[in-house]
Backbone as numpy.savetxt, mean C-alpha at the origin, in Angstrom:
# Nx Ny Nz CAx CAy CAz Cx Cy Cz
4.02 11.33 9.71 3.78 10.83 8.36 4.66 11.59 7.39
5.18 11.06 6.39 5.78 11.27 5.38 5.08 12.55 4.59
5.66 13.34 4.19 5.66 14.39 3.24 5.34 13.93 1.97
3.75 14.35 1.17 3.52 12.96 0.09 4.37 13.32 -0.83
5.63 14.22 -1.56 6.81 15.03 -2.53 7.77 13.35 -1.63
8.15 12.71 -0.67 8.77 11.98 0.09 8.22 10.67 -0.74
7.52 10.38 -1.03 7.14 8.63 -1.66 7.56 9.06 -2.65
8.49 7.42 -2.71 8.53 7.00 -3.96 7.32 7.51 -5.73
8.20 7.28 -6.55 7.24 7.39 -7.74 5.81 7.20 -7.70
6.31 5.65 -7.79 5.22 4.87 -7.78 4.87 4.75 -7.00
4.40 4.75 -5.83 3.24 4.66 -4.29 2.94 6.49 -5.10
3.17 7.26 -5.20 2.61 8.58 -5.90 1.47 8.63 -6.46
1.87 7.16 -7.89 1.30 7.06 -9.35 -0.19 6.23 -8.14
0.18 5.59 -7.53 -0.88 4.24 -7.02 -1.72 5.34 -6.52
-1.40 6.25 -5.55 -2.17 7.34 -4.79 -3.21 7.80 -5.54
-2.61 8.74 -6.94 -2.91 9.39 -7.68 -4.31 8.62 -8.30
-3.91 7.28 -8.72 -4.63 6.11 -9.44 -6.05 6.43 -8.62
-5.68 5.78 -7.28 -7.14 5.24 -6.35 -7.43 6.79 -6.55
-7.35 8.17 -6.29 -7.70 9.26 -5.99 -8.82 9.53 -7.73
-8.19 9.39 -8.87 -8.86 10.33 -9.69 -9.27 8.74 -10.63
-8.84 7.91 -10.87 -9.39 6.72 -11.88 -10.34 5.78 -11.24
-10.14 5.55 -9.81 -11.17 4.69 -9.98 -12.38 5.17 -9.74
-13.45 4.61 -10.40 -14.48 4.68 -10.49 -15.78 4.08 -9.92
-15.48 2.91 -9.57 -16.11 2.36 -9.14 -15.82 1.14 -7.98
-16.59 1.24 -6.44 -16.42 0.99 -4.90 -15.77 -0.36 -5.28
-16.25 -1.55 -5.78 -15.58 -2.91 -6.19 -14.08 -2.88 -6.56
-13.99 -1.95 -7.71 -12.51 -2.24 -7.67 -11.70 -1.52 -7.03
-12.45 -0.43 -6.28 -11.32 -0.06 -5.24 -11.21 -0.56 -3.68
-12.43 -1.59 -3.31 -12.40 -2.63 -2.61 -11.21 -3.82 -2.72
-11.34 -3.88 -4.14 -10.32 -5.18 -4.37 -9.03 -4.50 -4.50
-8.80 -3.25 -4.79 -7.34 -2.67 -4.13 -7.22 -2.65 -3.09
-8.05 -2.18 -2.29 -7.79 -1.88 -0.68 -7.03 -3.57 -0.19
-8.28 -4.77 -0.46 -7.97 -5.58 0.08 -6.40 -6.12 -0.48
-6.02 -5.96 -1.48 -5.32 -7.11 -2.07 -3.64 -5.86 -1.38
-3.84 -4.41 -1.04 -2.76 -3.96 -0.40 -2.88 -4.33 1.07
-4.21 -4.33 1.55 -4.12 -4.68 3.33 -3.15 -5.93 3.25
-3.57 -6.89 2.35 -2.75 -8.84 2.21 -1.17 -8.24 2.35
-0.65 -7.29 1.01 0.69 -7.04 1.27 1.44 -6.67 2.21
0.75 -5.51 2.31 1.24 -4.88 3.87 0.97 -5.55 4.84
0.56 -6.48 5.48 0.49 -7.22 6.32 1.26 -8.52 6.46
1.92 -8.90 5.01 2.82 -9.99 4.91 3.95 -9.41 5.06
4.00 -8.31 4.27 5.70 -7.68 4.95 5.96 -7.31 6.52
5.01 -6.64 6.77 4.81 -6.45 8.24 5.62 -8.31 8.77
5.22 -8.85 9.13 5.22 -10.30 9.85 6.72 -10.70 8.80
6.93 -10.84 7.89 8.57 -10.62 7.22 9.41 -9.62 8.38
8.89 -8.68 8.51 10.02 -7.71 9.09 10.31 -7.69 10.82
8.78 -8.32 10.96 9.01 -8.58 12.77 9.71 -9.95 13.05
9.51 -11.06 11.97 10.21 -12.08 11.87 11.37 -11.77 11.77
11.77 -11.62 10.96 13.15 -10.48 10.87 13.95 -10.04 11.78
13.13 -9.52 12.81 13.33 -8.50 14.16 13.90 -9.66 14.82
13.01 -10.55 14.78 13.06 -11.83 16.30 14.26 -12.44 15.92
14.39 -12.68 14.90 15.68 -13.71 14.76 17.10 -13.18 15.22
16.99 -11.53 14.59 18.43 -11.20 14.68 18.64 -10.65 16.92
């Protein structure tokens, strides 16, 4: 795993965010979910990706 001084800014700022602002399980539910959706579409972008070339 990456050295967290190694991420980008912002994946930092997002870290930082979920760690000390949120407050409450719902909206950090609806972060969790709405990054699992991303990361999982790029994922399948990049293996697609893989297969073609």
């Amino acid at each position: 795993m990456k050295d967290f001084d190694a991420f980008p800014k912002s994946i930092k700022k997002a870290l930082r965010y979920i760690q000390q602002d949120i407050k409450s399980l719902e909206k950090l539910e609806c972060i969790e979910q709405e990054l699992f959706m991303k990361i999982n579409k790029r994922k399948r972008e990049l293996r697609d990706r893989q297969n073609v070339e």
